[in-house]
N, CA, C and O atoms as CSV, one atom per row, in Angstrom:
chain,resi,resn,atom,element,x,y,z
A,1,UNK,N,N,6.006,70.753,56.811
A,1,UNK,CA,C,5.725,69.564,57.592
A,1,UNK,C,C,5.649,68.367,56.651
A,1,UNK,O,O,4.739,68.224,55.835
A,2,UNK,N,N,6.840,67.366,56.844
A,2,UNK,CA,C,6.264,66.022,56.076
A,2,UNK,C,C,4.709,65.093,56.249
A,2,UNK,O,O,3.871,65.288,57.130
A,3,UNK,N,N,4.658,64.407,55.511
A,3,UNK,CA,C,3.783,63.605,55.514
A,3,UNK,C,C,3.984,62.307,56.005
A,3,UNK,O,O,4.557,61.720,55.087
A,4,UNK,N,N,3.832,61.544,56.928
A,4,UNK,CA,C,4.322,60.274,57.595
A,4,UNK,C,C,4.388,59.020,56.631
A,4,UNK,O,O,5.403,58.323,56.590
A,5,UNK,N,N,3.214,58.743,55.816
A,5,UNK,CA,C,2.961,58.113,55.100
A,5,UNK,C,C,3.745,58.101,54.133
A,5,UNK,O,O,4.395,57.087,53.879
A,6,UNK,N,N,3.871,59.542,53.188
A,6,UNK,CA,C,4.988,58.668,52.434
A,6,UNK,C,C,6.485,58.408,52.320
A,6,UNK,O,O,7.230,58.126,51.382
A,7,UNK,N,N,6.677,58.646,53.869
A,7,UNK,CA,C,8.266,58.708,54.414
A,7,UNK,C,C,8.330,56.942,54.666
A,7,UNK,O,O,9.306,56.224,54.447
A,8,UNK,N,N,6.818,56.468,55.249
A,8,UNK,CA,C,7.291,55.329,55.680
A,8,UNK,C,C,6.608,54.366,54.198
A,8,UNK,O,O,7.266,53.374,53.884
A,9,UNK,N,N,5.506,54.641,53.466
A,9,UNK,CA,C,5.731,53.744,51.944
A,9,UNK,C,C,6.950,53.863,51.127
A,9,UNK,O,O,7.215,52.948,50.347
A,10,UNK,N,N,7.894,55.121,51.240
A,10,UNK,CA,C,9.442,54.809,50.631
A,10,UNK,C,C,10.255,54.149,51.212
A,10,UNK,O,O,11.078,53.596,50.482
A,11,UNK,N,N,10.362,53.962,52.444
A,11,UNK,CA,C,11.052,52.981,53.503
A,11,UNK,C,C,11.019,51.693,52.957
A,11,UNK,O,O,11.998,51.109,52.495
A,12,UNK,N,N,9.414,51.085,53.043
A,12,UNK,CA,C,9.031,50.002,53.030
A,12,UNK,C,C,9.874,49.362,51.618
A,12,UNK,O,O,10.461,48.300,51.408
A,13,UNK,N,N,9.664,50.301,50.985
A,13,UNK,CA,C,9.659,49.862,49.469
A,13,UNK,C,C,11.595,49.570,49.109
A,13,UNK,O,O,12.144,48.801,48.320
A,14,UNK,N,N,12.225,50.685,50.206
A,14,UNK,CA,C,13.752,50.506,49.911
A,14,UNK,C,C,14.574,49.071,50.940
A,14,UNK,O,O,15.767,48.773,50.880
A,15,UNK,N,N,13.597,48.444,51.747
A,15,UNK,CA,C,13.822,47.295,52.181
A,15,UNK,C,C,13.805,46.517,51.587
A,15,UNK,O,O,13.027,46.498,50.633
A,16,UNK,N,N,14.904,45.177,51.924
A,16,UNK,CA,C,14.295,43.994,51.139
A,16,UNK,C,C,13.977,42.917,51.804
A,16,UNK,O,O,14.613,42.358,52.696
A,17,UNK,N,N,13.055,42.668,51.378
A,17,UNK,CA,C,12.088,41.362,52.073
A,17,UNK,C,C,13.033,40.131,52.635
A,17,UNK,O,O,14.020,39.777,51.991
A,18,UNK,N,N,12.712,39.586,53.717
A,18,UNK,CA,C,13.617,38.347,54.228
A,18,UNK,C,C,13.282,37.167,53.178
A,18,UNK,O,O,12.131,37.021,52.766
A,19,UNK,N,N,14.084,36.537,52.867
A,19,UNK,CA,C,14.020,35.087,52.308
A,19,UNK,C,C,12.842,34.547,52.655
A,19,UNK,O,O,12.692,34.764,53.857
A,20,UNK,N,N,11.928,33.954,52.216
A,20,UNK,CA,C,10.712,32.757,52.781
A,20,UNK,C,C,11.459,31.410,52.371
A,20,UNK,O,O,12.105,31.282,51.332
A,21,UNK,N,N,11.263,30.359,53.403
A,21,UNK,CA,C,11.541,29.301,52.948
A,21,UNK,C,C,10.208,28.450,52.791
A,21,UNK,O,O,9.251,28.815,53.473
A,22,UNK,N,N,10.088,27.584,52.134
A,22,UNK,CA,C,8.852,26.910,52.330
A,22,UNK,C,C,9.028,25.177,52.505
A,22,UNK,O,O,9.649,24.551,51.646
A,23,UNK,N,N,8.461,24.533,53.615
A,23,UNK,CA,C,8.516,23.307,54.009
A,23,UNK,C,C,7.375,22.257,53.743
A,23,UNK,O,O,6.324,22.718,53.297
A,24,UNK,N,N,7.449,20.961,53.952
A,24,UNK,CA,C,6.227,20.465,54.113
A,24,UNK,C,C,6.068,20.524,55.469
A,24,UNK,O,O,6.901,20.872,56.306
A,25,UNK,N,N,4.619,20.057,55.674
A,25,UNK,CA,C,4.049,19.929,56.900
A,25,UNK,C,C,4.055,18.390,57.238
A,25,UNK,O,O,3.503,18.016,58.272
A,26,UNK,N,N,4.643,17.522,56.426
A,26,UNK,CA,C,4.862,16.033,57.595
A,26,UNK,C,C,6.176,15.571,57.168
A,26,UNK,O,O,6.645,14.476,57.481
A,27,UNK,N,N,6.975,16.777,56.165
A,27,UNK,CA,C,8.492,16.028,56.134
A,27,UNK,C,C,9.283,17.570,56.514
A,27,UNK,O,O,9.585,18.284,55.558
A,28,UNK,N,N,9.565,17.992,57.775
A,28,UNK,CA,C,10.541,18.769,57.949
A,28,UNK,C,C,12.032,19.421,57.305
A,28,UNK,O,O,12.690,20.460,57.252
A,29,UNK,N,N,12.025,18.134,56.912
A,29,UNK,CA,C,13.396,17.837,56.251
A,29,UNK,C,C,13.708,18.558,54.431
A,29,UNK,O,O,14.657,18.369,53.669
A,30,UNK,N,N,12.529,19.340,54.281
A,30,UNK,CA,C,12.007,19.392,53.026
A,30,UNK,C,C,12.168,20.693,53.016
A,30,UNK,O,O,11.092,21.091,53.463
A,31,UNK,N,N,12.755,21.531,52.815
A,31,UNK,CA,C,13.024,23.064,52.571
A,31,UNK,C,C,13.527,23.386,50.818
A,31,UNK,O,O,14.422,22.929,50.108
A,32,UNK,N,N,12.430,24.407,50.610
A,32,UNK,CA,C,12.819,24.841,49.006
A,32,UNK,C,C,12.231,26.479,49.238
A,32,UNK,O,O,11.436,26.910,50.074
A,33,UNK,N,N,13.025,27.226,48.055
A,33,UNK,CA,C,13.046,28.118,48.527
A,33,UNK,C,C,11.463,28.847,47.664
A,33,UNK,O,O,11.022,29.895,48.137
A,34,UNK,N,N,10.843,28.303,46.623
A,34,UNK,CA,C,9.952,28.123,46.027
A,34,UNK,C,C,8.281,27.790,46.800
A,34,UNK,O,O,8.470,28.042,47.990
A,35,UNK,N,N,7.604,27.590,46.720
A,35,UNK,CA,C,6.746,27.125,47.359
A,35,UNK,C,C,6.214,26.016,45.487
A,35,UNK,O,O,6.336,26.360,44.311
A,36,UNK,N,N,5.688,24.782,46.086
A,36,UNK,CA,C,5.061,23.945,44.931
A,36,UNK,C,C,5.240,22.094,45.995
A,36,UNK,O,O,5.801,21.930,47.078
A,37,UNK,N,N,4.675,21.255,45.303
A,37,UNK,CA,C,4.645,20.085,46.126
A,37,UNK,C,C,5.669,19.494,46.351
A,37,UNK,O,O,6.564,19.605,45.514
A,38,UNK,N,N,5.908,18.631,47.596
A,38,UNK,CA,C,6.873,17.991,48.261
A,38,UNK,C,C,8.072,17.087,47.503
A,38,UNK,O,O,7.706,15.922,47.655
A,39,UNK,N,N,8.459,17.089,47.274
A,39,UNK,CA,C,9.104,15.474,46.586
A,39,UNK,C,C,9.210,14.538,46.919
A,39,UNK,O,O,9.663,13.668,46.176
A,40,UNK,N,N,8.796,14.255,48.338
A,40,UNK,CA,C,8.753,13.087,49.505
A,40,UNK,C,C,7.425,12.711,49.155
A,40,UNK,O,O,7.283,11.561,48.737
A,41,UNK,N,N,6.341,13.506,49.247
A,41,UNK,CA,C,4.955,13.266,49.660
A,41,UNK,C,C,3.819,13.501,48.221
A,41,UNK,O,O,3.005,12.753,47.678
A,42,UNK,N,N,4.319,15.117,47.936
A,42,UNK,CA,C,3.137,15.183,46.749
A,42,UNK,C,C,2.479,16.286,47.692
A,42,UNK,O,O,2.267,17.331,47.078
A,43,UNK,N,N,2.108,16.312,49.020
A,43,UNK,CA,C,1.678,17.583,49.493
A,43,UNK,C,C,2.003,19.007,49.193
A,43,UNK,O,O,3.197,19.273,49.055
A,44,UNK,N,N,1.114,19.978,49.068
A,44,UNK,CA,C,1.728,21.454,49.017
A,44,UNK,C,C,2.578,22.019,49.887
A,44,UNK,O,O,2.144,22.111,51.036
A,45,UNK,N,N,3.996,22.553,49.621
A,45,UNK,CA,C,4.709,22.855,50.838
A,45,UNK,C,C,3.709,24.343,51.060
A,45,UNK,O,O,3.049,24.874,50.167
A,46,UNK,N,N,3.815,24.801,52.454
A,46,UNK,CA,C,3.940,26.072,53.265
A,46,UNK,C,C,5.102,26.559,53.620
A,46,UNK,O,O,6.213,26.038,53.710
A,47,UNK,N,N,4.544,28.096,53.895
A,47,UNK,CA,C,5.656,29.277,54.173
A,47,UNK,C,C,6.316,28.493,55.812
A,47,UNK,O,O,5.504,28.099,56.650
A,48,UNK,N,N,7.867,28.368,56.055
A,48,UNK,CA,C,7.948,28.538,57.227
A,48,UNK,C,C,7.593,29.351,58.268
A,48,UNK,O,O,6.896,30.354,58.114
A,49,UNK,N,N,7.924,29.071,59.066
A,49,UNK,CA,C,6.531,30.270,60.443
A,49,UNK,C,C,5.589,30.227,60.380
A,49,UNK,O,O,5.030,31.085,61.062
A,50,UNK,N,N,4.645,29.276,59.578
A,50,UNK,CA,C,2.883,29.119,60.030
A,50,UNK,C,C,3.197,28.446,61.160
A,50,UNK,O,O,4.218,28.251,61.819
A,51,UNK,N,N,1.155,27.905,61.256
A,51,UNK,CA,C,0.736,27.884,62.571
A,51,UNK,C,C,1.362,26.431,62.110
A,51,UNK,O,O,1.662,25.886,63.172
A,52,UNK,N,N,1.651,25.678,61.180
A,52,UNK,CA,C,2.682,24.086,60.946
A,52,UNK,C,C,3.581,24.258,62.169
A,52,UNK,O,O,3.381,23.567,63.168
A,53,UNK,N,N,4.549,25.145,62.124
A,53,UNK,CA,C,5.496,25.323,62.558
A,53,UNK,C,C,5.425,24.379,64.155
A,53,UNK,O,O,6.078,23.474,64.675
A,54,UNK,N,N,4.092,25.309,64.545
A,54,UNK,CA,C,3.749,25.039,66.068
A,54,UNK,C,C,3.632,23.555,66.479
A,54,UNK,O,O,4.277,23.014,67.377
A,55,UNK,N,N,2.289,22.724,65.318
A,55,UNK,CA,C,2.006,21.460,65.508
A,55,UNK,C,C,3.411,20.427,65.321
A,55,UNK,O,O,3.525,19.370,65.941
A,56,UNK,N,N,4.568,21.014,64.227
A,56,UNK,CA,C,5.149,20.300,63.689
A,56,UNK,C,C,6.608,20.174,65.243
A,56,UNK,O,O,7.170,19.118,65.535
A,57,UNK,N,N,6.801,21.177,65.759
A,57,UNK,CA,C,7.483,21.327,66.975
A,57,UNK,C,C,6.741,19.946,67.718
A,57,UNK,O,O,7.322,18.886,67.948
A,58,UNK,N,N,5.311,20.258,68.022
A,58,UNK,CA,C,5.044,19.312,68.939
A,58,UNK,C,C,4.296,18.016,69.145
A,58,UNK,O,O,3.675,17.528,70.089
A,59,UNK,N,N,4.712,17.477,67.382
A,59,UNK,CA,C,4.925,16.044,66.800
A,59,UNK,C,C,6.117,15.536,66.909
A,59,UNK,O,O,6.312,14.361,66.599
A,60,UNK,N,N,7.459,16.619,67.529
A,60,UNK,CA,C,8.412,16.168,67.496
A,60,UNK,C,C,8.872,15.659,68.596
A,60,UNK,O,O,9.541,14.638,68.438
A,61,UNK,N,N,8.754,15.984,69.522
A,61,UNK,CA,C,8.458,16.131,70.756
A,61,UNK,C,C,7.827,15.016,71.457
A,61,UNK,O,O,6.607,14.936,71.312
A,62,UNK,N,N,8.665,13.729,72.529
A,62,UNK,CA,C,7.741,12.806,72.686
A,62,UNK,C,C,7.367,12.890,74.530
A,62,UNK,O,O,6.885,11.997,75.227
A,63,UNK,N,N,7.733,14.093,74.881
A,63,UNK,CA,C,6.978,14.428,75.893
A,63,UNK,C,C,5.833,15.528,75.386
A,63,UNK,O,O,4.997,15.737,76.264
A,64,UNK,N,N,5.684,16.050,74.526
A,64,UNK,CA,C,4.603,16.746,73.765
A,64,UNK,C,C,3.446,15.243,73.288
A,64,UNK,O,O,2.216,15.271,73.248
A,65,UNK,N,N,3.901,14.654,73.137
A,65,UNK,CA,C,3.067,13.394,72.336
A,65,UNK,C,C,2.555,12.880,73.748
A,65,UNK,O,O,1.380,13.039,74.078
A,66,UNK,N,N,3.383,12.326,74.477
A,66,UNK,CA,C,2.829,11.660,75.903
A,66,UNK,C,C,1.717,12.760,76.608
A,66,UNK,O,O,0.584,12.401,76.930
A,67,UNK,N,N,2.168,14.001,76.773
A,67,UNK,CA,C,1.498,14.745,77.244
A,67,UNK,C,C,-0.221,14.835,76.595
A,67,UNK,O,O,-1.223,14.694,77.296
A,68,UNK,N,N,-0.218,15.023,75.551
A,68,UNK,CA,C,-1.466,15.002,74.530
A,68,UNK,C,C,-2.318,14.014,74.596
A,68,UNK,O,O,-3.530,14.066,74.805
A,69,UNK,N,N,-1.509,12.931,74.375
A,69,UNK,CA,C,-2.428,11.751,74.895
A,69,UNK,C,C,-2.657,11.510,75.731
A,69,UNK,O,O,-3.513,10.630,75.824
A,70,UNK,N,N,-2.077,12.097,76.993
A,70,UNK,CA,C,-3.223,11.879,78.477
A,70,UNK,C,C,-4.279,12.518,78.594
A,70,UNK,O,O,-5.239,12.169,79.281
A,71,UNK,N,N,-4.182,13.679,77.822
A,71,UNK,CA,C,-4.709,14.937,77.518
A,71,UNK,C,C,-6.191,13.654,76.831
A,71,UNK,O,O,-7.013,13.070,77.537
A,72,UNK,N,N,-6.114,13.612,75.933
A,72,UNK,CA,C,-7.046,12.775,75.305
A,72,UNK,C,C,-7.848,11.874,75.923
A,72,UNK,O,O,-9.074,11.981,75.894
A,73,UNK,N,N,-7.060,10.663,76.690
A,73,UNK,CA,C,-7.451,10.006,77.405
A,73,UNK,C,C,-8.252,10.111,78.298
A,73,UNK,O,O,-9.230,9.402,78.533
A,74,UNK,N,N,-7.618,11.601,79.196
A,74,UNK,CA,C,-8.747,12.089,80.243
A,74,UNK,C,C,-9.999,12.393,79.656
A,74,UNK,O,O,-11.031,12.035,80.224
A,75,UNK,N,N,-10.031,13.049,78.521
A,75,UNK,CA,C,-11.118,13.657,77.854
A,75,UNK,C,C,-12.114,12.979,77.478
A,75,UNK,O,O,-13.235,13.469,77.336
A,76,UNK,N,N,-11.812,11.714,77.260
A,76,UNK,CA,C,-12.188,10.407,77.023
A,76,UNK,C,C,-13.441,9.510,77.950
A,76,UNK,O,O,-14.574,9.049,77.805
A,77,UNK,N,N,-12.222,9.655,79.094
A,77,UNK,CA,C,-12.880,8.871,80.524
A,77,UNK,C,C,-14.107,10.300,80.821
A,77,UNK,O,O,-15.259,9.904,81.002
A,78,UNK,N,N,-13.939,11.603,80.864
A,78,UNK,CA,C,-14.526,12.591,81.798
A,78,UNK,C,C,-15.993,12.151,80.790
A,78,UNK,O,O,-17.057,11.889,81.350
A,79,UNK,N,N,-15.847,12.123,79.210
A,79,UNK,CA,C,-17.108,11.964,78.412
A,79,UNK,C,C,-17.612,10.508,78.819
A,79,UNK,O,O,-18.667,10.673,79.432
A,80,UNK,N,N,-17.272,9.004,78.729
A,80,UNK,CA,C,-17.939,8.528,79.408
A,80,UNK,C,C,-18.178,8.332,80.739
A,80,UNK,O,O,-19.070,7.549,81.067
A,81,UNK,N,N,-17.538,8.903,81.555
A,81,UNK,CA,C,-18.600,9.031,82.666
A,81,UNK,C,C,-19.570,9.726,82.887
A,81,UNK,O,O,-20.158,9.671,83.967
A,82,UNK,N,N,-20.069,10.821,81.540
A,82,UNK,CA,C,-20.800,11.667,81.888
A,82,UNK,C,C,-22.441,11.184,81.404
A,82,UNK,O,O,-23.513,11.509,81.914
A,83,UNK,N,N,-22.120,10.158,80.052
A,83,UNK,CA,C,-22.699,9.781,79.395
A,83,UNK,C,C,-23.048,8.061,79.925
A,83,UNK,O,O,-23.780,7.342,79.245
């Protein structure tokens, strides 16, 4: 009877890892395949596919932006009227 474990730690190990790219988080436009600071900004880039990814989609986005700020606004009015 094999052992599961080390059928699937030799697997792992005979794969090869996908590329990471790494971006900034306020210049999109900024892909290196390294991770170290921006050349635009001076910020630390991140791995593509963080949770950036998500916010940075919906900074782009100007029905994401309109949407947010009503979002805000309401949040706004509901606190002073409560106060």
């Amino acid at each position: 009877m094999r052992s599961g474990g080390a059928c699937c730690a030799r697997n792992n190990m005979s794969s090869p890892q996908p590329a990471t790219n790494y971006t900034c988080p306020m210049h999109k436009t900024v892909r290196q395949p390294n991770p170290g600071p921006c050349p635009v900004c001076g910020m630390a880039l991140v791995p593509e596919g963080t949770r950036f990814a998500m916010v940075r989609h919906m900074l782009s986005s100007p029905m994401h932006i309109a949407v947010m700020g009503a979002i805000m606004v309401a949040l706004m009015a509901a606190v002073m009227m409560m106060g």
